[in-house]
N, C-alpha and C positions, 0 to 999 in steps of 0.2 A: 247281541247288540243292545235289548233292552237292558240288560242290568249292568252293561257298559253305560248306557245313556242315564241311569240311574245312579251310579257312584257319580258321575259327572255332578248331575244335579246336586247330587248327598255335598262335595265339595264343595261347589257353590253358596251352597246355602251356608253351611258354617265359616267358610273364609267371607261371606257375605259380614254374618256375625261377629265375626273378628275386627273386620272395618269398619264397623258402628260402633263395637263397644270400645273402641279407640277413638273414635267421635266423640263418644260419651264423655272420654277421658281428658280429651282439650277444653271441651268444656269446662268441667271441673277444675282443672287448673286455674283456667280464667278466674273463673268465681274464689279459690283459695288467692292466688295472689292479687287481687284486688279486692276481698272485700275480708277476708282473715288475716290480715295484719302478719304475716309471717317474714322473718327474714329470706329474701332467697338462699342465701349462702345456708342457713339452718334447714328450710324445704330439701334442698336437694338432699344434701346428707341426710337425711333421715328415709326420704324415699330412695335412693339408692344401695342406702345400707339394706335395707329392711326387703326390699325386690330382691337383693343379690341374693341374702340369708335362706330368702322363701325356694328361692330357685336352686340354689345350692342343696337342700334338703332334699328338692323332687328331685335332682339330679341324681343323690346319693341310693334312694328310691327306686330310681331305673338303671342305673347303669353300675353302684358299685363304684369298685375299685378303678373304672375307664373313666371318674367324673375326675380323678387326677393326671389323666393321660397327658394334657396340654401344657404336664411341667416334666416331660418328656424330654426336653430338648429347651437349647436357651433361642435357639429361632424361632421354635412354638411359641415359646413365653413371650419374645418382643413382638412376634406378631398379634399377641394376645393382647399385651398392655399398650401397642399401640392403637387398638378398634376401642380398647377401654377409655382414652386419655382425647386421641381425635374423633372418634365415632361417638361413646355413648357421652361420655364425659360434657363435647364442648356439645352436642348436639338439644341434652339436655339443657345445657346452660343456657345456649341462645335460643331456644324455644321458651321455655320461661320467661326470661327476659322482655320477648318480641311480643309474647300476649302478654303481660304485665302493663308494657309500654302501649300498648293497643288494644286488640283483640283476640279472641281464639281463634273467630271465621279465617280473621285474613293469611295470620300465622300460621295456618292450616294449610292453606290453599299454597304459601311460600315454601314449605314443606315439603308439599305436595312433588314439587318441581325434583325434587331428584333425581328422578332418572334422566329429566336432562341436562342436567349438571356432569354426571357420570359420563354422558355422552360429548358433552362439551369435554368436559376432560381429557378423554381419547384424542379427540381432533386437535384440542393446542399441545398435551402433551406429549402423546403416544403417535402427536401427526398423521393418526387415522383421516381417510377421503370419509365425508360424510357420506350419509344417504340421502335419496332425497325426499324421503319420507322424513329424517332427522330437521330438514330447517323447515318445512312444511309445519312441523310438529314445534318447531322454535318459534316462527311466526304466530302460527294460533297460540300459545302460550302466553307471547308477551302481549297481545293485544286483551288475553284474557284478566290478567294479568292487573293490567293498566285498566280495565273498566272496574275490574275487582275492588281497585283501592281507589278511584277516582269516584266511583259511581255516576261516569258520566260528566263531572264538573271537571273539567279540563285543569280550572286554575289554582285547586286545591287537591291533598287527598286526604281518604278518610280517615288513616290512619296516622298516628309521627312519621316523621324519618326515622328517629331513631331505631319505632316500631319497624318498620320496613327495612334496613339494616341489618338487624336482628334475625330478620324473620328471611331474608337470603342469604345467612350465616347459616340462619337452623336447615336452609335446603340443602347449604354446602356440606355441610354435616351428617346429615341424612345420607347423602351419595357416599362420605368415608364412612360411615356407619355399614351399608351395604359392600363396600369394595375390600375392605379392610380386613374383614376375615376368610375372606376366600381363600388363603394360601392354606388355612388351618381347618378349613371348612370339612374336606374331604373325608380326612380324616377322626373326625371327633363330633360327636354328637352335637344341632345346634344349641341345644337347650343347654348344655355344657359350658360354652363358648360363652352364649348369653349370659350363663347364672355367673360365670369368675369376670367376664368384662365386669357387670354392675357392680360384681362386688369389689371389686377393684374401684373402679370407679368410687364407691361409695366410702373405701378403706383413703382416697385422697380427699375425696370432699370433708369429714372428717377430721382429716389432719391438718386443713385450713379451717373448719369450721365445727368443732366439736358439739354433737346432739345435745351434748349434757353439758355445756356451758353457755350457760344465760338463756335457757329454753323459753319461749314465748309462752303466754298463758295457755297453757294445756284443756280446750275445751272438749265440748263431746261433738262437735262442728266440726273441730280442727281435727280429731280424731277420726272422724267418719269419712271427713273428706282427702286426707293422707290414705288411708287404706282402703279408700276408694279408686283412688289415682294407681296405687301398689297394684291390684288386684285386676283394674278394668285397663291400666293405661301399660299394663307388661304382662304377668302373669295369667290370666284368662285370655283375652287373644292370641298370645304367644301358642300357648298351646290349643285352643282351636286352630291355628295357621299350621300346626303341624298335624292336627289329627285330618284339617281339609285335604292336606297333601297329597292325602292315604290313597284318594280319590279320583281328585281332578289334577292336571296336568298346571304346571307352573305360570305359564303364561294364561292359562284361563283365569287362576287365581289370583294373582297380578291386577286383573281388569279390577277385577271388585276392591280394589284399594280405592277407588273413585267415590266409596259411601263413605268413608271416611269425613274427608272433606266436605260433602255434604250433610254429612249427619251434624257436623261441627255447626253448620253456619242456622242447620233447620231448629237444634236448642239451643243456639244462642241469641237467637229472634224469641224465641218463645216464653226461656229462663230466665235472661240476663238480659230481656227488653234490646237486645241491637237492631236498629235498624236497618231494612234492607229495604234497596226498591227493584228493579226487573234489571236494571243497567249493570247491576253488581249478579244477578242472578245469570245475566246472559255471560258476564265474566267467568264464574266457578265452574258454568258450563264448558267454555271454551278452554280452560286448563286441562277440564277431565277429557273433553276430548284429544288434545294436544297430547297427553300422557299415552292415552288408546292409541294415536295413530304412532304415537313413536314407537312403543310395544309393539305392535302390530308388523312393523316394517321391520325391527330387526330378527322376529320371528319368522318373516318370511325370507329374510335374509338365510338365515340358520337353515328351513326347510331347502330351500335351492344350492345348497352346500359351500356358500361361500365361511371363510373363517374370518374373523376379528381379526387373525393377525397377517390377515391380506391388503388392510385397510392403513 
């Protein structure tokens, strides 16, 4: 039992690390598209090329000749170009965008909301019966939500619209980012999956936006903080979330997505001077709780043997 309760912790800790240094990572963005002058359409193609190329490699690394398996079949493949084109593609775009137009914290915390998107989606789609931990968890959300971007001042928010817009595009995104490759999941490594979506992705950003036509002033700023983004905001999390795996069990690992979000909003007060008062801290509160209790419900869902396609 102890060195059960010990891989637990071991888990923890590094999917802990995973969702901080993905904090780290929105950050950063903030600070590149707002104070590095970069074209969006230039930013993403070059970090999407340059993420898929690096993953592609370690893929090559672990798995050989299985890092081409996912062109196995042309259902593999549309499943693949479609998590590439709806999941990573527009999810990047409208996360960028959303802190561009506002800030990291909020676009963060918009983000955040996936999973109940995901679950919204069942129920108008798939005509799933909610749970009632599901609107429990939709209630505390949207009131977190709304103190988030309001900071209490009812008649204003903190952010644009447009910012906010954006940034429950980048949540809608997020959920097909997550749903999207499940059919292909099973079968094929995720780091596989991961490394050909971005590089897909990064092979059409690209071919609307070529790296090497009309490149922005090339500094040692702009350089630091692209292979910062590469490295903290895909590449090093990704594979800590897979070495936590090893460990701790899925839904424990899940929870700790909640530092994310807060790591986002704790250096963007610190770095990038945002202001924050208690009203917006009682909001980012109430998200990560709303996330927790909807996790939690459908976990407990899953333990008492009901199925998703009961609902």
């Amino acid at each position: 039992m102890k060195a059960t309760s010990n891989n637990v912790m071991k888990g923890i800790f590094w999917s802990a690390v995973a969702s901080a240094v993905w904090g780290i990572s929105g950050t950063t963005v903030q600070f590149i598209s707002q104070n590095q002058n970069l074209p969006s359409d230039w930013y993403l193609s070059i970090r999407t090329m340059g993420a898929g190329v690096i993953l592609l490699i370690i893929s090559l690394f672990m798995y050989g000749k299985k890092t081409f398996g996912v062109f196995s079949s042309w259902k593999t493949f549309g499943h693949l170009l479609a998590y590439a084109i709806f999941g990573l593609m527009a999810n990047l775009l409208t996360f960028y965008i959303s802190i561009q137009k506002g800030n990291a914290s909020a676009t963060t915390i918009l983000q955040y909301l996936s999973p109940l998107f995901i679950v919204l989606g069942g129920i108008f789609i798939k005509k799933q019966r909610p749970l009632s931990t599901d609107m429990i968890a939709f209630v505390v959300a949207l009131v977190g939500v709304i103190l988030a971007i309001t900071k209490g001042d009812f008649t204003q928010m903190s952010i644009p619209m447009d910012s906010l817009l954006w940034g429950i595009g980048s949540g809608i995104t997020a959920a097909f980012y997550v749903v999207l490759p499940k059919p292909i999941a099973k079968d094929h490594p995720p780091i596989v999956i991961l490394g050909w979506g971005t590089f897909i992705a990064g092979v059409l950003f690209n071919a609307y936006r070529p790296v090497w036509v009309d490149p922005p002033v090339i500094t040692g700023g702009v350089v630091l903080s692209i292979s910062t983004v590469i490295l903290l905001g895909t590449i090093i999390p990704f594979g800590l979330l897979l070495y936590s795996s090893r460990f701790a069990p899925s839904d424990v690992i899940s929870i700790m997505d909640a530092l994310q979000p807060a790591t986002t909003a704790v250096l963007s007060v610190i770095f990038l001077g945002l202001g924050m008062n208690w009203v917006e801290v009682v909001g980012i509160v109430l998200v990560i709780v709303a996330i927790y209790i909807l996790q939690r419900g459908r976990k407990n869902m899953e333990q008492v043997g009901y199925r998703e396609e009961d609902f």
